[in-house]
PABA-775119 format. One line per 5 residues: number of its first residue (from 0); their letters; for each residue x, y, z negated of N, C-alpha, C. Coordinates in steps of 0.1 Angstrom, whole numbers, plus 2048, in hexadecimal, padded with zeros to 3 digits. Atoms other than C-alpha are relative to their C-alpha. Last residue first. Layout:
<sites>
NUM) a) X/Y/Z/X/Y/Z/X/Y/Z | ...
</sites>
This chain:
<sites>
65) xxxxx) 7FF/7F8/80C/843/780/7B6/7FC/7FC/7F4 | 80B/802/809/842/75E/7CE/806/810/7F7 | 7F9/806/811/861/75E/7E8/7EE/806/7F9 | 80F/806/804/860/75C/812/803/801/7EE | 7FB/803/80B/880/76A/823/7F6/801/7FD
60) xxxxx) 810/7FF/808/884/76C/849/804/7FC/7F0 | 801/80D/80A/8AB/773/854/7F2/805/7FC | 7FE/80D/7F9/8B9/78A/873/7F2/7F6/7F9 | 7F7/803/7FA/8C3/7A3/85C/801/7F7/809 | 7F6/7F6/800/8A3/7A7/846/80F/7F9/806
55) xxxxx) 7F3/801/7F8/883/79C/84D/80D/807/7FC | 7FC/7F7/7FD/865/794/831/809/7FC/80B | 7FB/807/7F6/84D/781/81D/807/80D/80C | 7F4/7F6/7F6/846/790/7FD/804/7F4/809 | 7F4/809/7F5/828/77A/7E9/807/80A/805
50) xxxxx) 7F6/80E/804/818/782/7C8/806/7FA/809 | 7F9/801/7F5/80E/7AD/7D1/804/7EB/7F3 | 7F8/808/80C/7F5/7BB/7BA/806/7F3/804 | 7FC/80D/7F8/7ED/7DB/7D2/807/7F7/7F1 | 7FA/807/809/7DB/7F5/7C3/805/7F3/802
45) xxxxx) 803/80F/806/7C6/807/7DA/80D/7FE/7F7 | 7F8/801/809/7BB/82D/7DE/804/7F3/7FD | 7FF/810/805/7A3/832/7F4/810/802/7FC | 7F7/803/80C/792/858/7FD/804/7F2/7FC | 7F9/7FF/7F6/77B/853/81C/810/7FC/7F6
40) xxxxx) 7FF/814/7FE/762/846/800/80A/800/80A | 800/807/7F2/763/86D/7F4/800/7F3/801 | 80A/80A/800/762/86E/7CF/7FE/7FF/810 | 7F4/808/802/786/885/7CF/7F2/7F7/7FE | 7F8/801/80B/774/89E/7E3/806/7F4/7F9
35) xxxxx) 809/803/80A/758/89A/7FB/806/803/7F5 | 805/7F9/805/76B/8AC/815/7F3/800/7F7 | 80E/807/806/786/894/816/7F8/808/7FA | 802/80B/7F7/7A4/8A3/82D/7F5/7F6/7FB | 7FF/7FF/7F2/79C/8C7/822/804/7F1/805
30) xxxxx) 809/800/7FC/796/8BD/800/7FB/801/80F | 804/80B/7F6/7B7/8B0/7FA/7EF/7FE/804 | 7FD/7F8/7F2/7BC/8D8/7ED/800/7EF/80C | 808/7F4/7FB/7BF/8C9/7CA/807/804/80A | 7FB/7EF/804/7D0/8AB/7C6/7F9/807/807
25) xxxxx) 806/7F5/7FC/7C2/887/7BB/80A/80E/803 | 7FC/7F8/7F1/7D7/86D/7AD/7FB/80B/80A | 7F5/7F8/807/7C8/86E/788/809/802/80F | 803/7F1/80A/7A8/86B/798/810/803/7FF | 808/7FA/7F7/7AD/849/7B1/802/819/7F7
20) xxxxx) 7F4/7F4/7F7/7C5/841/79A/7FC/806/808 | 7FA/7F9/809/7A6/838/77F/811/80B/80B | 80A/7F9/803/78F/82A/79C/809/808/7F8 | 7FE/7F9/80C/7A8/813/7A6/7FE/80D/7FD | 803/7F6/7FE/79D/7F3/7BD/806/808/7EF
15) xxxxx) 80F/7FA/80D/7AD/7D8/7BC/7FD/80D/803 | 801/7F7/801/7C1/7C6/7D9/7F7/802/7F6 | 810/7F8/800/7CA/7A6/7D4/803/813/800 | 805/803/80F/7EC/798/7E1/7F1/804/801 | 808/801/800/804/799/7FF/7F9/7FB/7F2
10) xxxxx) 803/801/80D/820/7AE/807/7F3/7FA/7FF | 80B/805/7FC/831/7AB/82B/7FC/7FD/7F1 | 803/803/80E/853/7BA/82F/7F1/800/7FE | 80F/802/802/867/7C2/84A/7FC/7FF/7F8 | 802/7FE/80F/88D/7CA/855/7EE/7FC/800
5) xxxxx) 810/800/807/898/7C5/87A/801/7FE/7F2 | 803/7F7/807/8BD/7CD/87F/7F0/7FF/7FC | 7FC/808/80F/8C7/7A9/888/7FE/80C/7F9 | 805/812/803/8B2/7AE/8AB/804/800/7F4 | 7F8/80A/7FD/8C4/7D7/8B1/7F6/7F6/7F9
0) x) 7FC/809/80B/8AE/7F4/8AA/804/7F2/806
</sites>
């Protein structure tokens, strides 16, 4: 990757936790990598609620408020 080809991107906000997508995300047979099931604590699920983007694209930084 060429210097003016960098791309990036840097999201920052609160995380929440989400108990409800936690479930409705779930699929059967992800018991083999969490073998507590979909209440495992390995299991995490977040919900990003993003109010800054700071980023690279072409060369050029770029800072902006969501």
């Amino acid at each position: 990757m060429l210097p003016g080809e960098f791309k990036g991107l840097m999201l920052s906000g609160r995380v929440l936790p989400d108990d409800a997508a936690r479930e409705q995300l779930w699929v059967e047979g992800w018991e083999r990598y969490y073998s507590r099931g979909r209440h495992d604590p390995d299991y995490t699920v977040l919900r990003l609620d993003p109010v800054r983007a700071r980023g690279w694209y072409a060369g050029e930084a770029f800072d902006f408020a969501l």
